[in-house]
C-alpha positions, 0 to 999 in steps of 0.5 A, a space after each residue: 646948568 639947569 637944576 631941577 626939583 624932583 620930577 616924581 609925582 608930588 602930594 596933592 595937598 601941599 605940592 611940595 617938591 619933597 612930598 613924594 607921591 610915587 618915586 617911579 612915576 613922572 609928575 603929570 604937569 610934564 605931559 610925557 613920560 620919562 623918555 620924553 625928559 631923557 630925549 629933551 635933557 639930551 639935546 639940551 646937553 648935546 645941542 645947546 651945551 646946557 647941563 642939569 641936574 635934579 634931586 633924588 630924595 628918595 627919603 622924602 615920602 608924603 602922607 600917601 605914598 605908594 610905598 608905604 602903603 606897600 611897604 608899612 615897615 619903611 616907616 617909623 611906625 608903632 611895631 618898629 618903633 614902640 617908643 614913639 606910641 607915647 608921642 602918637 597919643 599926645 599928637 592926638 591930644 593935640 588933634 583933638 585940641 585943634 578940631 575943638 578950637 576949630 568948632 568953639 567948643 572951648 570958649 567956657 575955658 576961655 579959649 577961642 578960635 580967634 586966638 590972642 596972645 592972652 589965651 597961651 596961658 589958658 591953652 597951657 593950662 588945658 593941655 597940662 593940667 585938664 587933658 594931658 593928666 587924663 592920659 597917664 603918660 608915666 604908665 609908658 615907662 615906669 615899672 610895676 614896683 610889686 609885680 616886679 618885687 614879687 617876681 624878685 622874692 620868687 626867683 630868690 626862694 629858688 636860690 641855693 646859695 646866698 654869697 657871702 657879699 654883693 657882686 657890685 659896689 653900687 646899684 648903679 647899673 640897675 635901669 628901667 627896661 621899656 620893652 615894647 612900651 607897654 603900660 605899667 610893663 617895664 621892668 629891671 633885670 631880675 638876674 643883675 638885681 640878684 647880683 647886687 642885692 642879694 647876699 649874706 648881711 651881716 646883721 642877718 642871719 637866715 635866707 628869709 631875712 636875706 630875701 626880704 633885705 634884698 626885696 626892700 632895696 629893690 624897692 627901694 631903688 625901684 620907688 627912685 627910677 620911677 620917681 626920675 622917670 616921672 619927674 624927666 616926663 613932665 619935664 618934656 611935657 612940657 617943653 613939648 607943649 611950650 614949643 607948641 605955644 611957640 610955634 602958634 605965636 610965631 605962624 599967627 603973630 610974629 611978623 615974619 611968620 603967616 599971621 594966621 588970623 584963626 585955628 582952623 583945622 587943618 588948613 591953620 592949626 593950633 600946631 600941626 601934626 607930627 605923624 599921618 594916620 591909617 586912612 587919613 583919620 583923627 581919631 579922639 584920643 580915647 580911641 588913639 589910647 587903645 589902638 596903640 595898646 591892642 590894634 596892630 594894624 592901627 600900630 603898622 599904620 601910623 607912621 611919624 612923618 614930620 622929622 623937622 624940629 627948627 632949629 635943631 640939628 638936621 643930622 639928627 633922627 628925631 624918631 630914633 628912641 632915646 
């Protein structure tokens, strides 16, 4: 039995056997084509009683394959899955902090491209407090409390009829909506909220006060989710970034890894990136920030393509929202 890696023609940078150019052309170190491998793979069966087998990874792509230039939505990218423009922006962050390193122009901060084990705490400082602050990452996820306040107080002035009590026991089931991940663009579902919030309290006595009872606990509540939104943000932060520093202390000093000696990007990276990029650029995260907002083809072309997280479940998507 001979077991054969794919035969399709692989990525030029890495080579890599599950770094799928094109899926329907044969790799150019054979010499032939694919009826010249049928034809030989033949005789070997008939002839010398020797099987094979080979992978088929058809979900194994590289940074330019031919199908996704096609066929963009393929992809995760940024209009099937706006949840991850958050994650392209801290990619670029990071990017941006690799060709900085690479170019010594960090070295006031006391970071070097010949990086030491003493400089982590310095990139950790860089990274969450100088640059990833800049960003205003929240703006993803938490809701305009007023603007959703003023729709509530609107939508309760065209109320007839103020029930006697609430329709629930609780405002549990009152949740933060992303949509489509747009800054300060989440909202509540104002029709549940009249459900919970608005009715007949006891102390009352007009649908004026009845209104601004029910808008003072929305905002209340409001004030909570984005208060947990934010604190569970940071958190992930920076977990994200202290994974980063793991995986540079394991690629340039543990001594089963590469022991890189200095960041140079892209060859030996602080960290690598996590998604490809329209036309191979990095683009700085200032320009990165707009595009994920206002430019839909930047949107249809960057694509996550690093789904390995080590030592993780590989069963799990790790592009999936969530």
């Amino acid at each position: 039995m001979i077991h054969f890696t794919p035969i399709q023609c692989l990525y030029n940078v890495s080579n890599s056997s599950y770094a799928i150019t094109d899926h329907h052309k044969l790799n150019p170190i054979f010499h032939g084509t694919h009826e010249q491998i049928k034809t030989i793979i033949d005789k070997m069966a008939k002839e010398w009683k020797i099987f094979s087998i080979t992978d088929l990874v058809y979900n194994h792509a590289a940074n330019d394959c031919v199908l996704f230039q096609d066929h963009p939505e393929c992809a995760y990218n940024l209009i099937n899955s706006p949840h991850l423009k958050a994650a392209v922006l801290l990619d670029s962050i990071l990017i941006q902090f690799n060709r900085d390193v690479t170019e010594d122009k960090l070295l006031s901060k006391g970071i070097s491209s010949e990086i030491k084990e003493n400089h982590f705490e310095l990139i950790r400082h860089y990274l969450l407090d100088e640059q990833i602050p800049k960003y205003n990452f929240s703006e993803f996820y938490i809701c305009d409390i007023d603007s959703q306040v003023k729709q509530f107080r609107e939508q309760l002035s065209k109320v007839n009829h103020c029930p006697d009590e609430s329709s629930y026991e609780n405002d549990n089931n009152i949740q933060i909506q992303h949509g489509k991940y747009q800054r300060m663009k989440s909202f509540v579902n104002l029709e549940l909220a009249e459900k919970v919030y608005f009715f007949k309290r006891k102390d009352l006595t007009t649908k004026e006060q009845w209104i601004n009872a029910a808008c003072q606990a929305l905002n209340h509540r409001l004030n909570i989710l984005n208060n947990l939104i934010c604190e569970k943000l940071n958190q992930n932060l920076t977990r994200a970034i202290d994974n980063c520093l793991s995986a540079c202390r394991y690629h340039f000093f543990s001594n089963d890894g590469p022991k890189y000696k200095k960041i140079s990007f892209p060859a030996t990276p602080f960290v690598g990136n996590y998604f490809s990029y329209p036309n191979g650029e990095f683009k700085h995260p200032d320009q990165v920030n707009l595009f994920i907002e206002n430019d839909t083809n930047y949107q249809t072309y960057v694509m996550a393509h690093n789904g390995w997280v080590m030592n993780d479940d590989p069963r799990t998507n790790f592009a999936e929202e969530g």
